[in-house]
C-alpha positions as CSV (number, residue, x, y, z in Angstrom):
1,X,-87.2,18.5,-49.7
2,X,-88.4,22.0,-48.9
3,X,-90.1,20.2,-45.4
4,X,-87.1,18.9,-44.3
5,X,-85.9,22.8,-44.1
6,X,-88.9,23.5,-41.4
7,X,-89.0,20.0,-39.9
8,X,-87.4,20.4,-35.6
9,X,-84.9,18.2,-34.7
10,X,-85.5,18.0,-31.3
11,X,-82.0,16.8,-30.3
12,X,-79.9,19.8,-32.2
13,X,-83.1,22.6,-31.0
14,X,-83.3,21.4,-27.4
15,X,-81.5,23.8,-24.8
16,X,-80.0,22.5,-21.3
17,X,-81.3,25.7,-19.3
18,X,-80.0,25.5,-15.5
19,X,-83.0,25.8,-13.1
20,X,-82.8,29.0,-11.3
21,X,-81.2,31.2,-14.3
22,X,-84.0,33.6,-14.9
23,X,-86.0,35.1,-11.7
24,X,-89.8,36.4,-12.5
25,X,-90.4,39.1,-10.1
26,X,-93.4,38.2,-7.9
27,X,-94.4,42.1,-8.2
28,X,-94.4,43.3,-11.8
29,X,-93.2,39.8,-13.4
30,X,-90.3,41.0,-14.9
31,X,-87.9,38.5,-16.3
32,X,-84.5,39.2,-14.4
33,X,-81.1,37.4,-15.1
34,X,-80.5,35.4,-11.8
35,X,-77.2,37.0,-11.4
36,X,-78.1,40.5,-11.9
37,X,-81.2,39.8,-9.4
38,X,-78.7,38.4,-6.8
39,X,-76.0,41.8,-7.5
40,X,-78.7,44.0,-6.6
41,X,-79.4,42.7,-3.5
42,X,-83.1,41.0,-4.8
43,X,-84.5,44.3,-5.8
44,X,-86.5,44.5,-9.0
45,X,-84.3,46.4,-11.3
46,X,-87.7,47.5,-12.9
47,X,-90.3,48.6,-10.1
48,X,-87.8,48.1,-6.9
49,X,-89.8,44.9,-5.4
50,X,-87.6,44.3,-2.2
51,X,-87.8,40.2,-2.4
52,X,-87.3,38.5,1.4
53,X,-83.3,38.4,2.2
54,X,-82.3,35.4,4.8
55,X,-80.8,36.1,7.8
56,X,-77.3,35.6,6.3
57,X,-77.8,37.4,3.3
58,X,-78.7,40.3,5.9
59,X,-75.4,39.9,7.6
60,X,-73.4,39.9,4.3
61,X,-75.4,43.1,3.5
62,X,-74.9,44.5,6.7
63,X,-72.1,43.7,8.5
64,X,-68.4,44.1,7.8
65,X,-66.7,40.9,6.3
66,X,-65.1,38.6,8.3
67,X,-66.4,40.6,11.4
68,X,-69.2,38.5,12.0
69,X,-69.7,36.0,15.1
70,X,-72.7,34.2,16.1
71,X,-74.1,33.9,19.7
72,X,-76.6,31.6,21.5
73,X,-76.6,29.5,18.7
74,X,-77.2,26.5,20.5
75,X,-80.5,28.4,22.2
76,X,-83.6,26.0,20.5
77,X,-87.1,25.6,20.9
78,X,-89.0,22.9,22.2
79,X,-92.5,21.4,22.3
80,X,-93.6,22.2,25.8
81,X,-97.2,22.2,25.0
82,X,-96.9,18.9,22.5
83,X,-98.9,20.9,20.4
84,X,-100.3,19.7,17.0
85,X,-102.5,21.7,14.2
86,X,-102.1,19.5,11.4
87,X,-98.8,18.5,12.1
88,X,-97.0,18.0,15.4
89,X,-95.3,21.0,16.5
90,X,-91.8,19.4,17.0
91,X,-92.1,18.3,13.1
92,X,-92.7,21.7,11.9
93,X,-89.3,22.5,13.8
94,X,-87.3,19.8,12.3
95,X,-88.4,21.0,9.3
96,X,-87.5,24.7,9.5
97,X,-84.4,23.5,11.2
98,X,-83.4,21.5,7.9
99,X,-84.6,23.7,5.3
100,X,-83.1,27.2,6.8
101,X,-79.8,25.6,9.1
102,X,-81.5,27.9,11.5
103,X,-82.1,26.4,15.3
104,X,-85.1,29.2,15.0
105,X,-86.5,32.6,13.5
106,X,-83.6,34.8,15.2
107,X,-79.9,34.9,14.2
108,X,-78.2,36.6,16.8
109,X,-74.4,37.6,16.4
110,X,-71.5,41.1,17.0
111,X,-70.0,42.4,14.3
112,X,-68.9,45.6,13.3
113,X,-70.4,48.4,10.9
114,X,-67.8,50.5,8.6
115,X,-65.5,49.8,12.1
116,X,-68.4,50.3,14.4
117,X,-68.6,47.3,17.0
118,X,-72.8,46.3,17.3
119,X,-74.8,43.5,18.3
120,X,-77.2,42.6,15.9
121,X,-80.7,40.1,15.5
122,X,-82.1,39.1,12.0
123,X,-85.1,37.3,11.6
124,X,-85.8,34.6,9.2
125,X,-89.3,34.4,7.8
126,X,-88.3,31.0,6.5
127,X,-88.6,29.7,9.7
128,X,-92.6,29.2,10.2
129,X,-93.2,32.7,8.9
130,X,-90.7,34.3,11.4
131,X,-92.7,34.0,14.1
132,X,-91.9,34.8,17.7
133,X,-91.7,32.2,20.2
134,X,-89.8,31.5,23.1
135,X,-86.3,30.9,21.5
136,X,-87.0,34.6,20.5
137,X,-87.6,36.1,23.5
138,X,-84.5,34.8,25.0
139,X,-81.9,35.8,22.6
140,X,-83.2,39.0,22.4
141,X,-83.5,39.8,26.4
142,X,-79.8,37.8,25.9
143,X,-78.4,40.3,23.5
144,X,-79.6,43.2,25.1
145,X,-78.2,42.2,28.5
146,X,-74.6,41.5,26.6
147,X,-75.0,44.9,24.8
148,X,-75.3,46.8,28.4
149,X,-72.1,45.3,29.7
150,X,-70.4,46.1,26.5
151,X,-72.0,49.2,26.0
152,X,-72.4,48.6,22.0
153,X,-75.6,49.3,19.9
154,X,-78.0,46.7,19.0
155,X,-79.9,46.4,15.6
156,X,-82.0,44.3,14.8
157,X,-83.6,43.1,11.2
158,X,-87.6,42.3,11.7
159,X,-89.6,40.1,9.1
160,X,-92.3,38.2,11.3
161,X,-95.9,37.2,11.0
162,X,-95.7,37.7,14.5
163,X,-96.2,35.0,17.5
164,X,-95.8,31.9,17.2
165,X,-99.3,29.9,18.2
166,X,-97.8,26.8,18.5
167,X,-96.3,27.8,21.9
168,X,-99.4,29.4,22.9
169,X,-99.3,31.8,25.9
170,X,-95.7,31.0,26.0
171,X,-95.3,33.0,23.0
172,X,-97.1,36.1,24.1
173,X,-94.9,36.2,27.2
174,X,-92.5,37.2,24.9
175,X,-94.0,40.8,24.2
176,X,-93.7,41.8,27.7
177,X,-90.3,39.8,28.0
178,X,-88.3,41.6,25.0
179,X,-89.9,45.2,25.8
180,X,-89.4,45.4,29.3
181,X,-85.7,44.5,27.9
182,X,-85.3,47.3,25.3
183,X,-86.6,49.6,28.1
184,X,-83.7,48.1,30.1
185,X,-81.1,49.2,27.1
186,X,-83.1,52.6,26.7
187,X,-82.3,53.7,30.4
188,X,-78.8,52.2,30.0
189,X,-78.8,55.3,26.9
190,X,-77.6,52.4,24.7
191,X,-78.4,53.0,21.3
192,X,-81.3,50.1,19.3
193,X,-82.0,50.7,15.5
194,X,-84.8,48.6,14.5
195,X,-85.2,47.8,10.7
196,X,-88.4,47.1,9.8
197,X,-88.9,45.0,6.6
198,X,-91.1,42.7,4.5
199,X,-93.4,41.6,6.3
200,X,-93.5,43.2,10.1
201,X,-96.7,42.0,11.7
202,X,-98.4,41.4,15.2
203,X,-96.2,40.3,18.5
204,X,-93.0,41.8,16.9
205,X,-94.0,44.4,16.1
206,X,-96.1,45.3,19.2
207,X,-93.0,44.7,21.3
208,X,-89.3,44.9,20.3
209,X,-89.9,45.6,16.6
210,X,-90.8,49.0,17.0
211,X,-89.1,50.5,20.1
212,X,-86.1,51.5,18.8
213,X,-84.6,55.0,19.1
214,X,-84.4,54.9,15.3
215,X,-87.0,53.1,13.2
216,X,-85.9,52.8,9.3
217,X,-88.1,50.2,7.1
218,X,-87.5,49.2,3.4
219,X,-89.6,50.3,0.6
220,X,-92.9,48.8,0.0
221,X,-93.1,46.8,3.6
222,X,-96.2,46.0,4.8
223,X,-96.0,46.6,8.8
224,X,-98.9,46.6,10.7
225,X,-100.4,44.7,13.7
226,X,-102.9,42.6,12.0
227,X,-103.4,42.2,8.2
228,X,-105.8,45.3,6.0
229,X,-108.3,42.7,5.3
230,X,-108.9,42.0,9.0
231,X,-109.3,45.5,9.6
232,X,-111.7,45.8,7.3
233,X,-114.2,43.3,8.6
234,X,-113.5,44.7,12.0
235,X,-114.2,48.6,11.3
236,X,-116.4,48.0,8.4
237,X,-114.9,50.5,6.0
238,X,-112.6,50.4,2.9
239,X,-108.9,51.6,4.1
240,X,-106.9,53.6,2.5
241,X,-104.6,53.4,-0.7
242,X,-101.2,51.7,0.6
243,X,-102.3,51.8,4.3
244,X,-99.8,49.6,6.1
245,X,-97.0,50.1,3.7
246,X,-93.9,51.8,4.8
247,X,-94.7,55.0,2.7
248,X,-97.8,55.4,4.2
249,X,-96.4,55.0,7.8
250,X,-93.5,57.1,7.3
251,X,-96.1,60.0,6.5
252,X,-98.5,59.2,9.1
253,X,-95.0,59.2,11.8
254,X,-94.9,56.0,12.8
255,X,-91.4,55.5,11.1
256,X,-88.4,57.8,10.6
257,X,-87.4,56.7,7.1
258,X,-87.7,54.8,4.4
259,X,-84.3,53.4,2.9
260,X,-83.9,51.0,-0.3
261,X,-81.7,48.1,0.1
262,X,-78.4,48.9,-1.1
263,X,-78.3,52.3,0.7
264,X,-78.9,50.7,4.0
265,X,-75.8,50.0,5.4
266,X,-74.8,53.9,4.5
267,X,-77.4,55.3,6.4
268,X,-77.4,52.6,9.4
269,X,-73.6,54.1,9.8
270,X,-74.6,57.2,9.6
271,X,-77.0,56.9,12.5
272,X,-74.9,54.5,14.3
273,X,-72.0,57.3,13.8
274,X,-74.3,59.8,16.0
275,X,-75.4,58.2,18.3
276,X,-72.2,56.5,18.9
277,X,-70.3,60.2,19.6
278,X,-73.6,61.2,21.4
279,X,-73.6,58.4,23.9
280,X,-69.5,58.2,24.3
């Protein structure tokens, strides 16, 4: 009798938990209610682990509501080397294309800031790591080239492993292609933010990533050219504490601020405010 008190029923004891109700952050492992880890924006409400935002998340953070409207969206990439690694190239696309509704790594769109009329590019590191190919290099001189007739600031979001090797040379093109742009919209004394975050690596960064008049990255981002552990082997010698990590570069110069996630849209204003009277 006294058994049957301790004995499970598996039927009345089972629970229906929805998948995706708990999040584990990938930093400290904290357990966080999916809901509360979605309200603040995918920051760890315990160590402030900035998790990877899509592109449209990035607008919604970013950009007034309802104020939003794509460009080039129709602008894809295609398979001009027929490259394969150990898939064909043009599969790896259809499968980005499906799994992010992206055509490529760069969402392009205007839309306005607390009023403020901008163009702005987000990159999607969903999309074969982010990575830079052709497709990139177009919207990007595109954007810049619609942003000196309309004389409105461009921002743009980076998260790239850099370019993309599948187009080969194609892709380094790109480099020279978006900077000599940017250099375009600097002597036009049009204003370019960049926004450096989680991860900004190689070809973007060595180009259009990190020209901008501003440069603001989010905590804990690793930014760098290659990865620490190739620099390593290459120099020979241990590198220091956090080196490549936004912290680090913003007191070694190489940034102007650091700026968690739910204050960026206050401070991208802000700037965007200055430069705005500056300029006009």
């Amino acid at each position: 009798m006294f058994r049957d008190w301790f004995k499970k029923d598996e039927k009345n004891n089972s629970r229906d938990i929805p998948d995706g109700l708990w999040i584990k952050c990938p930093q400290c492992s904290q357990i966080i209610y999916s809901k509360d880890w979605n309200e603040n924006y995918k920051v760890c409400i315990k160590c402030g682990y900035h998790d990877q935002l899509t592109a449209w998340e990035r607008i919604d953070l970013l950009i007034d509501y309802g104020t939003f409207k794509e460009i080039y969206k129709n602008v894809a990439p295609v398979d001009i080397l027929g490259f394969t690694d150990t898939k064909p190239y043009t599969q790896r696309l259809k499968e980005a294309q499906e799994a992010t509704g992206l055509k490529d790594s760069i969402l392009a769109g205007q839309g306005e800031v607390n009023g403020i009329p901008i163009y702005i590019m987000v990159m999607d590191f969903r999309f074969i790591g982010g990575s830079m190919g052709s497709v990139v290099g177009e919207k990007v001189v595109r954007v810049v080239e619609r942003a000196i007739v309309d004389k409105f600031p461009v921002v743009s979001v980076i998260a790239s492993g850099g370019a993309r090797m599948q187009e080969g040379l194609f892709s380094l093109y790109q480099m020279a292609k978006t900077s000599a742009a940017i250099g375009r919209l600097s002597k036009a004394k049009i204003p370019y933010i960049n926004i450096l975050t989680h991860p900004s690596t190689a070809g973007v960064l060595a180009s259009f990533g990190s020209l901008g008049d501003v440069i603001i990255a989010e905590p804990g981002a690793l930014i760098g050219f290659t990865g620490p552990r190739v620099i390593e082997q290459t120099i020979k010698q241990k590198l220091p504490e956090g080196f490549q990590k936004s912290e680090f570069l913003l007191e070694h110069g190489m940034i102007d601020m650091v700026v968690e996630r739910k204050k960026l849209k206050s401070v991208l204003y802000s700037i965007l405010n200055h430069l705005w009277r500056k300029v006009w």
